[in-house]
N, C-alpha and C positions, 0 to 999 in steps of 0.2 A: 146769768146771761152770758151768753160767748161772746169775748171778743175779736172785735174787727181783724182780718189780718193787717198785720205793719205793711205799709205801702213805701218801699226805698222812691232816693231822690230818682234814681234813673228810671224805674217804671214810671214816676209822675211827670217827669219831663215829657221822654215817649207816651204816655197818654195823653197830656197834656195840647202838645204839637200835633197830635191824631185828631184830636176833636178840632182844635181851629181849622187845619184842613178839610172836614169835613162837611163843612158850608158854615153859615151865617148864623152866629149867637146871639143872646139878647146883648143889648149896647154895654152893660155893663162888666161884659166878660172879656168882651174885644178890646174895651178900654182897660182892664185892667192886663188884657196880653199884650198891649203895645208898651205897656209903662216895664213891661219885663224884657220884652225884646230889648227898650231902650238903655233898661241898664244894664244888662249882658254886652251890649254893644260899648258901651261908656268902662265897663268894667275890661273889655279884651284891647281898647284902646289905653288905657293907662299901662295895661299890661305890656304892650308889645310896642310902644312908642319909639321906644331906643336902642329897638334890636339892631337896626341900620337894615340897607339893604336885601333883600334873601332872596335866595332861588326854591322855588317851591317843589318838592317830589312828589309825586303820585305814584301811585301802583297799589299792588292784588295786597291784605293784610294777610294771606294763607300761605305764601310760601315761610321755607323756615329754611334755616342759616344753611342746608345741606344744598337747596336749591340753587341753580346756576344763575337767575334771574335775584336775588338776595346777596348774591354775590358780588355779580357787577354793581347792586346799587351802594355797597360798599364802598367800592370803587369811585362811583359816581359822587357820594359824601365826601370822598377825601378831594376828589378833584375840585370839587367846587369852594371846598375851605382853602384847596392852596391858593384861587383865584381870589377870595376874598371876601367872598357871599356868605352870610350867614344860611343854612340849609333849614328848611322849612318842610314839614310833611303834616301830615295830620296826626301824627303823635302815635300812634297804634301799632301793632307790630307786623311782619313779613317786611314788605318794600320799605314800606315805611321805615321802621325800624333800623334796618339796612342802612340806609342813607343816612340816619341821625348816625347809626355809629362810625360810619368814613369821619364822617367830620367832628364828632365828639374826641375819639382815638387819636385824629390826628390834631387835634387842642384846636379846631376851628368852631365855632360858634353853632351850637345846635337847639330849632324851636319847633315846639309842638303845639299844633291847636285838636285837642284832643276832642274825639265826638263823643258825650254822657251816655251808654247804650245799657240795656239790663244784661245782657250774653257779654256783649262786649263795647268797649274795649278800655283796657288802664293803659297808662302812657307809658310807653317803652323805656326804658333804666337809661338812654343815649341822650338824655335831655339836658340841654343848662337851664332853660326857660320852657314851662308850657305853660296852657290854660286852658280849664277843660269846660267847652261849650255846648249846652244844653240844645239849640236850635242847627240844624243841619244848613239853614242859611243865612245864617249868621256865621257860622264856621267855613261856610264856600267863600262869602264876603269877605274874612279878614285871609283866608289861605292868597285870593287875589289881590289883596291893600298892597300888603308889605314886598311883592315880587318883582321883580326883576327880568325874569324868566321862569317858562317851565322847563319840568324835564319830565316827561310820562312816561314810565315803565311800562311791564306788562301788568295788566291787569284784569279788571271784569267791569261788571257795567258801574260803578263807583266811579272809578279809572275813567271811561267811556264821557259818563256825567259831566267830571269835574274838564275835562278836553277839550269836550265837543260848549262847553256853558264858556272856555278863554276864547275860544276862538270867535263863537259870536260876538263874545264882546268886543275883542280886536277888531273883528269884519265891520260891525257897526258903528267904530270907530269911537267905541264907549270909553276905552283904555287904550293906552299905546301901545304900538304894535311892536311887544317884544319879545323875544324868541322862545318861539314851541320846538320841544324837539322832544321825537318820537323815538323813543330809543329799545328798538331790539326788531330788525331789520323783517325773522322771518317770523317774530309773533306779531308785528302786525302790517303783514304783508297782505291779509287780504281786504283789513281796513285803509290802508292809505290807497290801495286801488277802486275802493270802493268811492272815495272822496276825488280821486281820478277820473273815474267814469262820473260823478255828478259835472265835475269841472269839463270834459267831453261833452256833456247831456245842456250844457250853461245851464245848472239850476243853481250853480254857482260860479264865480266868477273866475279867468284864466289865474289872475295876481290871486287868487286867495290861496291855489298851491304852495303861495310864497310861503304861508302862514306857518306850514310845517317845515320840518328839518330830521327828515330820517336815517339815521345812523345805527353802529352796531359798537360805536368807535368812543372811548372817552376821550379819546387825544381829538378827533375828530369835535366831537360836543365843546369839550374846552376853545378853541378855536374859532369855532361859531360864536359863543356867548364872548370871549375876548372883540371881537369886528362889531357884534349887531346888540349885547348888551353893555357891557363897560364901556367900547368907546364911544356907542352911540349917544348912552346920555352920562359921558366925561366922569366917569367913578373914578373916587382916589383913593386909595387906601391909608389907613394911621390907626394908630393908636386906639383901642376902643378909651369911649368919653363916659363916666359914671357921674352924675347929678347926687354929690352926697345929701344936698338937703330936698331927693326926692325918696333917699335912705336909699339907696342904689349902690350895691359892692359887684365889683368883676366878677363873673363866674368862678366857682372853682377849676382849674384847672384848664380853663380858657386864656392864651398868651397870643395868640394869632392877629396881626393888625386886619382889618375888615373896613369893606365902604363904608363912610359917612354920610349921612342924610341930615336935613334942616333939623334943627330942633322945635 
């Protein structure tokens, strides 16, 4: 008799999350995918409780370190570590990547919520903390928990997704309204005109222009997220706090004071 092929975890997640998409199981399949969703969720909340504050990056996973856009998000990781923010991406490589290593290189706090995928993706070497989550909305969920702000590179419709899903929630007043910024002027000059002309057309509203912040500039960014994120809701920086009897040790080679959050 021949056997089965081996079935990896990342094919059965990605099958797995295919089929509940696909409509309505018998009761027992649905109930047995909630109690999984539930602990993935319980599992990336233990995980990421005490990272403090972050600023979350998005962007394209396909550029690579020669790219000019990979560059500046460099750039953009170290700015956000001098400010305080632990940097947040979805753990993969190109933009992503990029941004973990400004802020890893320069000993500021770097986190990843890595997506489980069969092609891709493993979690970029710039990491102090990831975790890698099997459910694509449950890994949009915690990229929005833990943020402070965004920062959107260039990217493709991932990029587009994760954007256009902060902003409704801001618009609907689901989450507080804190700063998007669109960063690289002429890639996406014809999307921000595009959300222009809705706001001309009122299929949206004059204040929701407010919502972005288009730049080309990190001195620029920094400054914005200084006014409308730290001061607006009073961030202080100290010392990071480790909970030894949660067995909790400092990163390696993380020294950088960073905002505090409740415990």
């Amino acid at each position: 008799m021949q056997d089965k092929p081996k079935i990896d975890s990342k094919t059965f997640y990605l099958s797995e999350e295919r089929a509940f998409l696909d409509g309505p199981r018998n009761r027992f399949k649905e109930l047995l995918f909630t109690f999984k969703v539930q602990y993935h969720f319980i599992r990336a909340f233990r995980r990421l409780h005490f990272i403090g504050p972050c600023v979350t990056v998005f962007g394209s996973a396909r550029f690579d370190e020669k790219n000019i856009h990979y560059k500046q998000a460099v750039k953009v990781g170290k700015a956000l570590s001098e400010l305080g923010f632990a940097v947040m991406t979805g753990g993969g490589p190109g933009i992503m990547e990029a941004a973990n290593k400004g802020a890893y290189l320069n000993k500021g706090y770097s986190i990843g919520c890595n997506i489980i995928l069969p092609l891709e993706q493993e979690p970029n070497p710039y990491l102090h903390k990831w975790i890698n989550i099997p459910y694509f909305f449950v890994r949009k969920f915690l990229l929005l928990k833990y943020s402070y702000a965004f920062v959107v590179m260039p990217g493709g419709i991932g990029t587009l997704d994760e954007l256009f899903e902060a902003m409704t929630l801001i618009q609907t007043k689901m989450i507080h309204h804190f700063p998007v910024v669109l960063f690289g002027k002429e890639y996406h000059k014809e999307l921000y005109d595009h959300i222009k002309m809705m706001s001309e057309n009122e299929s949206i509203s004059q204040e929701d222009m407010n919502l972005l912040f288009l730049t080309d500039s990190v001195e620029e960014m920094t400054e914005h997220l200084k006014e409308y994120a730290i001061k607006k809701f009073g961030l202080i920086k100290k010392p990071m706090e480790t909970r030894w009897w949660f067995g909790e040790a400092k990163p390696k080679g993380y020294d950088k004071d960073h905002f505090s959050q409740s415990s």
